[in-house]
Every structure is written in C-alpha cells, then in structure tokens.
KOLFIZA-13784 format. One record per residue (C-alpha): residue number from 1; x, y, z. Coordinates in Angstrom, 3 decimals, decimal comma. Last residue first. Example, Ala and Ser with C-alpha at 12.3 -4.5 7.8 and 13.67 -1.06 7.14 Angstrom:
2
[node 2; [13,670; -1,060; 7,140]];
[node 1; [12,300; -4,500; 7,800]];
***
This chain:
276
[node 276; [7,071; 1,070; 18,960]];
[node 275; [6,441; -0,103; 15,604]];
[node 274; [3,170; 0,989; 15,144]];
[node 273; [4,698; 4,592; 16,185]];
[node 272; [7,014; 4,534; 13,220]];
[node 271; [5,139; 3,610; 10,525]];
[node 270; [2,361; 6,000; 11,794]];
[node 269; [5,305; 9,045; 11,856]];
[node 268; [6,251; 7,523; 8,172]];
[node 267; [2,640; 7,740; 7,043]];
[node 266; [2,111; 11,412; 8,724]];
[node 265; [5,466; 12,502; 6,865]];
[node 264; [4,725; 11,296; 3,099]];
[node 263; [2,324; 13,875; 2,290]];
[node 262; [4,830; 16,773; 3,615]];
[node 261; [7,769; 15,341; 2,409]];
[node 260; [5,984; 15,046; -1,592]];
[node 259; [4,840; 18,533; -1,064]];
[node 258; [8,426; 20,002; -0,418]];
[node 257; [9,932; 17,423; -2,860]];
[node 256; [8,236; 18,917; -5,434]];
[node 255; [5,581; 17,030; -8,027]];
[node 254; [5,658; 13,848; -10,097]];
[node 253; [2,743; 11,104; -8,389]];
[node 252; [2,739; 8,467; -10,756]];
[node 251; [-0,860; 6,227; -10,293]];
[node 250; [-0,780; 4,258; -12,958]];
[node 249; [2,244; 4,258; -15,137]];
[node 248; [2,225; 5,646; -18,706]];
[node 247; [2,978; 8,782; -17,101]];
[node 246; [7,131; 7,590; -16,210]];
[node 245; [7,850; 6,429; -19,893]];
[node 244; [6,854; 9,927; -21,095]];
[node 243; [8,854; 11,336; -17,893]];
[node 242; [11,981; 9,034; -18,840]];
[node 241; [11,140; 10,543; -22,721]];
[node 240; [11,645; 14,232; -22,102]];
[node 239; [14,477; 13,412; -19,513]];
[node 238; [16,425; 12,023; -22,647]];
[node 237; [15,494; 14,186; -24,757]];
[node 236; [16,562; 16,984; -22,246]];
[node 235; [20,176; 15,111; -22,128]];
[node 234; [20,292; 15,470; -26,086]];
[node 233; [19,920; 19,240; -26,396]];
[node 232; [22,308; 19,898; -23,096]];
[node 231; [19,895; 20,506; -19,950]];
[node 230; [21,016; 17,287; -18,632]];
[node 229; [24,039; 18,129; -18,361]];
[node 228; [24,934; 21,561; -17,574]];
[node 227; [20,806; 21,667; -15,937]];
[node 226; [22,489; 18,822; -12,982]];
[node 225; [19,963; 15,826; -12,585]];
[node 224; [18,966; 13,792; -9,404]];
[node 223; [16,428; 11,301; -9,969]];
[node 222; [14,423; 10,208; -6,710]];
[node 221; [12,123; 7,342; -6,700]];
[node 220; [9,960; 5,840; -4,366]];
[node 219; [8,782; 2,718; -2,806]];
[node 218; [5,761; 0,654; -4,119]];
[node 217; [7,703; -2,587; -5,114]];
[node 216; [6,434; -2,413; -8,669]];
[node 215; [7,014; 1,407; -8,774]];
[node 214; [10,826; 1,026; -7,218]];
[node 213; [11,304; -1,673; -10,027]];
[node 212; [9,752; -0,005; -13,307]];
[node 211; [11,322; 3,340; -12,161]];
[node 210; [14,835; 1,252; -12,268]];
[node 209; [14,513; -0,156; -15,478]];
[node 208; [13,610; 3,228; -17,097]];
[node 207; [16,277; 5,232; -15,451]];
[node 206; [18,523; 2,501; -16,855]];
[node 205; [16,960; 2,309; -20,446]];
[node 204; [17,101; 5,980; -20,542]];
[node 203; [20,567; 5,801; -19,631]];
[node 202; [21,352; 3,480; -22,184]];
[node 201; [19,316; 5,794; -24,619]];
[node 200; [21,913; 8,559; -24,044]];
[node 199; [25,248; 6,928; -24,522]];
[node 198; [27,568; 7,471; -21,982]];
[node 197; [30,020; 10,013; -22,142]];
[node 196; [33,504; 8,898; -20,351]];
[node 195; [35,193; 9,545; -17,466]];
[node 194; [38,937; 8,261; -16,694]];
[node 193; [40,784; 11,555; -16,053]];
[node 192; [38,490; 14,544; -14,527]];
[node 191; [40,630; 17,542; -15,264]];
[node 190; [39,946; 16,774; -19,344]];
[node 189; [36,388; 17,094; -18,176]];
[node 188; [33,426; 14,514; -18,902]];
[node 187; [30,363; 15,034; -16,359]];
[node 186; [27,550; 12,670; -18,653]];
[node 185; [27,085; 9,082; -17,488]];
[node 184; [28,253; 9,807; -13,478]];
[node 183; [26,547; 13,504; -13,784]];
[node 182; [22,861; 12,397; -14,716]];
[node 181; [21,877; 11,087; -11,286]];
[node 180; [20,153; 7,875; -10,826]];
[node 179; [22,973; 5,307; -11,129]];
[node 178; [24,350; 7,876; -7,982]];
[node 177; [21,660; 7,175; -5,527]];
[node 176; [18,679; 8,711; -3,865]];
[node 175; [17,186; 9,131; -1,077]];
[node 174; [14,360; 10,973; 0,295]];
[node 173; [14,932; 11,653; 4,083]];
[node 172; [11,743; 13,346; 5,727]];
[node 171; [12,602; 15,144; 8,752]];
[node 170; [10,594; 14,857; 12,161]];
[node 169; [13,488; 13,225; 13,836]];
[node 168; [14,220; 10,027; 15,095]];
[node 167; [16,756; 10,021; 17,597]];
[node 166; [20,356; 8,722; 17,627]];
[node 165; [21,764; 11,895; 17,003]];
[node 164; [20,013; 13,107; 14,334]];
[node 163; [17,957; 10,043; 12,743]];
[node 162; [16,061; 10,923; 9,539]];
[node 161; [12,468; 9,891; 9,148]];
[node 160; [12,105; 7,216; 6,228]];
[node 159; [11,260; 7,549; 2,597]];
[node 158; [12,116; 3,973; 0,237]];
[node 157; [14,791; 2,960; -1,759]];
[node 156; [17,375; 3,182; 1,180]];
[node 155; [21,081; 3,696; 2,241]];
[node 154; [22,015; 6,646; -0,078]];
[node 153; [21,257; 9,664; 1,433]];
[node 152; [21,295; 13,106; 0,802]];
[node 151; [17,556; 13,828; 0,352]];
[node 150; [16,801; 16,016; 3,275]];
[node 149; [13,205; 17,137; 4,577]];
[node 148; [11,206; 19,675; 6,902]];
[node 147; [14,572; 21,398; 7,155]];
[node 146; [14,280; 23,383; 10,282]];
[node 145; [17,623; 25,590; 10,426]];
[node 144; [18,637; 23,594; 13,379]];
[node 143; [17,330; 20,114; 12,836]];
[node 142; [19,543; 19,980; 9,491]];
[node 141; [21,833; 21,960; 11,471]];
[node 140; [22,565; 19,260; 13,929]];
[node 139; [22,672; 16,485; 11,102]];
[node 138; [25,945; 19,016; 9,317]];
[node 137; [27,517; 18,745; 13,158]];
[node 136; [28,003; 14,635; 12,421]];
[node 135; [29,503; 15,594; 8,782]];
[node 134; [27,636; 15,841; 5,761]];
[node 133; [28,880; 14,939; 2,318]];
[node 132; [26,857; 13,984; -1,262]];
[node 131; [29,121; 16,732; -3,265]];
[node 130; [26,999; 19,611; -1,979]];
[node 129; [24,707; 18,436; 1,042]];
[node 128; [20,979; 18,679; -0,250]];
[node 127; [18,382; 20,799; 1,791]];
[node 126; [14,790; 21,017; 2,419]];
[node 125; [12,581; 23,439; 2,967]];
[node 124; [14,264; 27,236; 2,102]];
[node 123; [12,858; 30,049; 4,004]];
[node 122; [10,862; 32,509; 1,987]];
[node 121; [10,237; 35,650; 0,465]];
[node 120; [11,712; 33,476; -2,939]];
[node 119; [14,942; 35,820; -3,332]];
[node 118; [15,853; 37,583; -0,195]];
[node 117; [14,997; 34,157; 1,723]];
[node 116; [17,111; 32,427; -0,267]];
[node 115; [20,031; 34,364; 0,179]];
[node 114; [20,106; 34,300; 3,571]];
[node 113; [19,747; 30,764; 3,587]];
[node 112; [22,693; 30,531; 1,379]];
[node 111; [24,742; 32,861; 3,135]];
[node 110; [23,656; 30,878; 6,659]];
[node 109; [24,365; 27,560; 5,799]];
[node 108; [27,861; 27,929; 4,658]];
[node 107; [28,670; 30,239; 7,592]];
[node 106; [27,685; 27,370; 9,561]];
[node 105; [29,784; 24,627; 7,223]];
[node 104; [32,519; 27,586; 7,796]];
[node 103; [32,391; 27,454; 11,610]];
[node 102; [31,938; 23,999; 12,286]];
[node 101; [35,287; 23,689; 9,954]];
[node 100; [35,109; 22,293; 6,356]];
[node 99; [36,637; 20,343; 4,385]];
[node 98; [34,144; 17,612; 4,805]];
[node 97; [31,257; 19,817; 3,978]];
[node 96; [32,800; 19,982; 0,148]];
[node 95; [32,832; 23,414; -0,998]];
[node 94; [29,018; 24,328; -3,186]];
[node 93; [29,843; 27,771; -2,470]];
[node 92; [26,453; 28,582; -0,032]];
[node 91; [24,942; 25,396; 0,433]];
[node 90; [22,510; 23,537; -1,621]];
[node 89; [19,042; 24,889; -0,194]];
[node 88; [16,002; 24,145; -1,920]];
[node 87; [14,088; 26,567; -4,629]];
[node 86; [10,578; 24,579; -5,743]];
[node 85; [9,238; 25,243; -8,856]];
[node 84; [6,167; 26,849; -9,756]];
[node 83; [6,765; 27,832; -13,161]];
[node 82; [6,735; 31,833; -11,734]];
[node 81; [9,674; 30,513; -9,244]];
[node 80; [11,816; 28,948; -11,749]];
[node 79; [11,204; 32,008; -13,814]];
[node 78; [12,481; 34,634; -10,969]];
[node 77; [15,614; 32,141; -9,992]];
[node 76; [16,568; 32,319; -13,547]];
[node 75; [16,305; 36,484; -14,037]];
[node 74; [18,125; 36,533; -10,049]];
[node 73; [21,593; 34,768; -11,401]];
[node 72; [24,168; 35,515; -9,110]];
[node 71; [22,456; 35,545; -5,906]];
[node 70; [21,098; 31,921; -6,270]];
[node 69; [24,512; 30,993; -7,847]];
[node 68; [26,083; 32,014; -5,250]];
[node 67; [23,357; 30,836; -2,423]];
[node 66; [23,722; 27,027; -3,968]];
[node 65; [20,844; 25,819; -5,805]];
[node 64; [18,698; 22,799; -5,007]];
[node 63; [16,003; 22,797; -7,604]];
[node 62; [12,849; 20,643; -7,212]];
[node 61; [9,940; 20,137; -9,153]];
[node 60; [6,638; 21,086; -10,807]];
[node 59; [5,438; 19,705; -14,102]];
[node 58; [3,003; 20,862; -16,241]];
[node 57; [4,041; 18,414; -18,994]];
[node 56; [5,505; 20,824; -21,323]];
[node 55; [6,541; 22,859; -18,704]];
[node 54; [8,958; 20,440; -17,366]];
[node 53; [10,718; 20,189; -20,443]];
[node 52; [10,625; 24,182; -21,339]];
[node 51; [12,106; 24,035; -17,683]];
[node 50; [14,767; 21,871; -18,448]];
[node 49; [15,516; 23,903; -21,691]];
[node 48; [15,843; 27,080; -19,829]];
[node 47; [18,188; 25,261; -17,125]];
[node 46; [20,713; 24,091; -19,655]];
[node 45; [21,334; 27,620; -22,112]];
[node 44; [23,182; 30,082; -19,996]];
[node 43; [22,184; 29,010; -16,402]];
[node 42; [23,986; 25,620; -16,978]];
[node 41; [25,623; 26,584; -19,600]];
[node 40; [27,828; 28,475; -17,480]];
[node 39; [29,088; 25,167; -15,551]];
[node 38; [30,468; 24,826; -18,692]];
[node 37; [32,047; 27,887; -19,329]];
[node 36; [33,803; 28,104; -16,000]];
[node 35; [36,394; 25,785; -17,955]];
[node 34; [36,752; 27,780; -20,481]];
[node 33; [37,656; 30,734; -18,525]];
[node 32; [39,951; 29,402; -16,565]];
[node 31; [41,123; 32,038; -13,857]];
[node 30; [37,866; 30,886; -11,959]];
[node 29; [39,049; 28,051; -10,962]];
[node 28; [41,574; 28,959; -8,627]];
[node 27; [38,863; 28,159; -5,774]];
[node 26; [39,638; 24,491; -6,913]];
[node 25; [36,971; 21,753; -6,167]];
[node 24; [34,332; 23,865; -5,155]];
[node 23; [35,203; 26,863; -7,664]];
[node 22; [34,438; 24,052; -10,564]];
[node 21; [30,485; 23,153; -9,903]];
[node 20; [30,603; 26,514; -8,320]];
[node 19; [30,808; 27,489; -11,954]];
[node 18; [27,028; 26,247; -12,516]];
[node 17; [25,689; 24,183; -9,356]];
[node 16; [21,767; 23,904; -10,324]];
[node 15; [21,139; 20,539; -8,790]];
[node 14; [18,042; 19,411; -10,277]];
[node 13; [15,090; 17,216; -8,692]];
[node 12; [12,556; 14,733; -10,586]];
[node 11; [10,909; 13,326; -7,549]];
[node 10; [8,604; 10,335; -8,409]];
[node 9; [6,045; 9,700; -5,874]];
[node 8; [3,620; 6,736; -6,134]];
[node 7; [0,259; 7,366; -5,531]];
[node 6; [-1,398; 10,710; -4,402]];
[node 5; [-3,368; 8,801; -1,482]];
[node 4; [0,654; 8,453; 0,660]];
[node 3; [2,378; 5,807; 1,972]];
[node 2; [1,506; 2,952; -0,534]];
[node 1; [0,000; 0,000; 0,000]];
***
C-alpha cells in the first residue's frame, strides 16, 4: 500500500551548481575561462531547456541551488519561481562539507539561507549536502535551520524519518543514488581523467529499469539531474522521454519534494509509532 493517497512519488530534482560546480573543487578556478564555461551553460542555455521540459508536462519540481549561484543569477531564480518550482538549499559555495570547519559549514548555511529568503520571500525546505557529504555537526543543522526534509542519502529505496543523534526526527529523508543522477554518465572534463560520455538511450533504459522496479515494489524514486548536463539538447530528450515512460504508469505522483515530504510525513510518523 503505498504511503501516501497521491500514488507513487517520483521526484525529478536538479542541482543547479554552474561554476561553483568548478570553484568547489579548486577556488583557482575561476582564472579558466573555459572551464567556467560549462558550468555556465547551466544558467546560460541548460536550465531554460529543463524548464521548457517540465513545462511541457506541467510539471513542478525541485532545484537545489547554492546561495552564489542563487544571488548571481536573479532572471533564472524569478522564472523557476513563476513555473512553480521549488528553490532548496545547496549550500552557499558548493565546498565539500568535509573540508570544512563547524564554523565555515555554519557560515555555509547561513549565506545561502540568507540568500534564499531575499529571493523566494521565503525560508528554504529542504536541503541537499553539496558533493553527497555531511559531517556529524551538518545532522545538527539539518534540525537547526528546520529542514522539513533532506535527500542526501544513499542507504534506502524507500522515505524514512532521519535520525540526528540517535533520535528520530521529524525530517523526511528521500534518497537517492548515484545510477540515478545524470553527472556519473555525462560530467566529462579533461581535469576529470577516466570519465567517459555514456550513450543517451542506455541511460534511458537505466532510469527506465529502475522506475519499473521502485514502482512495482511501491517505494519511491528520486532522480537527481544537474541543468549543464542534462539541460544539453540530447540530455533533455532524454528526460523528455523518462517522464513519457514515467505517465504511462498508474498512479505516478511527479511534483516537489516540499509537497511530496509533507504527504509522506504522517505515514512515516504511523510507521514509526506501530512499531514502537
């Protein structure tokens, strides 16, 4: 039976990073112009034609979008917002958590919230750790900056409540994991040695394989896509056709992971208590 009346909830979510794709790794970055040109297309030319996508099914979903780029680019924060998409928190720089002091990862949570707040009117719901990292003071601001969900983790196909400190919080977790993200098929860089480009339609048939499993077993399913990738002409074929694939089930449930957390949280809390 599934947790929620909607049916079975299929997250489409995109991690606009841009250049702070490239400034995490290497704060020198930015002295290399051609590289910082492809994390430009993703506000440049990637994101517009993920939300032409989106709109052409009158879909809603979820960006996580670090404060910089959130600042940065105001004209692509204002359209995600009039499509009714959700803006999530991604940290401030997109810098790996673990290199991080308390200090910083705190600063890094406050810029970004900041800036998300000056930009939607509103605090940010959930949050994704840049680079898939947290560290055991990341799960204390989680409950400190009241995240109503995180989808981080990769231990699960199905929703749970997320334990901070050895308690059961109120937080949704939605979790996903890396065969369905678009960046391990498609993030080739000459200072990335060993990737290759994978073929489009063999990650359709992946994506494919794997929505037919999670919706036969009733769990959920989280796809995590970057706009500099997917959001090149023949990645948004590719996510044009996973969603055709996606609506010819019965009872898909596509919307924002704010309002899929919310639906799913008195089920999980119920879960929970029966188990007690």
């Amino acid at each position: 039976m599934s947790l929620t009346p909607h049916g079975f909830p299929l997250l489409l979510t995109f991690d606009l990073d841009c250049e702070t794709m490239w400034t995490a790794r290497d704060p020198e970055a930015h002295k290399r112009p051609i590289l910082m040109s492809q994390g430009a297309y993703g506000w440049k030319v990637g994101v517009w034609r993920v939300m032409d996508v989106l709109r052409r099914y009158g879909l809603r979903s979820t960006f996580f979008v670090p404060g910089q780029v959130v600042e940065a680019h105001p004209e692509v924060i204002e359209a995600l917002l009039k499509d009714g998409h959700e803006i999530a928190h991604h940290s401030h720089t997109h810098r790996w958590i673990v290199t991080l002091t308390p200090e910083e990862e705190l600063e890094e949570m406050e810029k970004a919230q900041a800036a998300i707040i000056k930009a939607t009117g509103e605090a940010p719901r959930g949050w994704r750790s840049p680079a898939a990292e947290v560290t055991p003071y990341t799960m204390d601001l989680i409950k400190q900056f009241g995240f109503g969900y995180s989808s981080n983790f990769f231990d699960d196909d199905s929703p749970y409540l997320l334990r901070i400190r050895d308690e059961v919080s109120d937080v949704v977790e939605l979790p996903f994991r890396y065969i369905n993200t678009d960046s391990p098929y498609f993030q080739f860089s000459k200072i990335l040695p060993g990737r290759t480009i994978t073929s489009p339609p063999q990650v359709l048939d992946t994506w494919s394989w794997e929505l037919d499993t999670l919706h036969a077993e009733d769990r959920l399913m989280v796809l995590a896509c970057h706009p500099e990738f997917i959001g090149q002409p023949s990645g948004a074929i590719l996510l044009d056709r996973f969603i055709q694939h996606a609506l010819t089930k019965p009872r898909i449930w596509i919307d924002r992971c704010d309002r899929v957390a919310e639906a799913l949280r008195p089920a999980l809390q119920a879960k929970l208590g029966a188990a007690a």
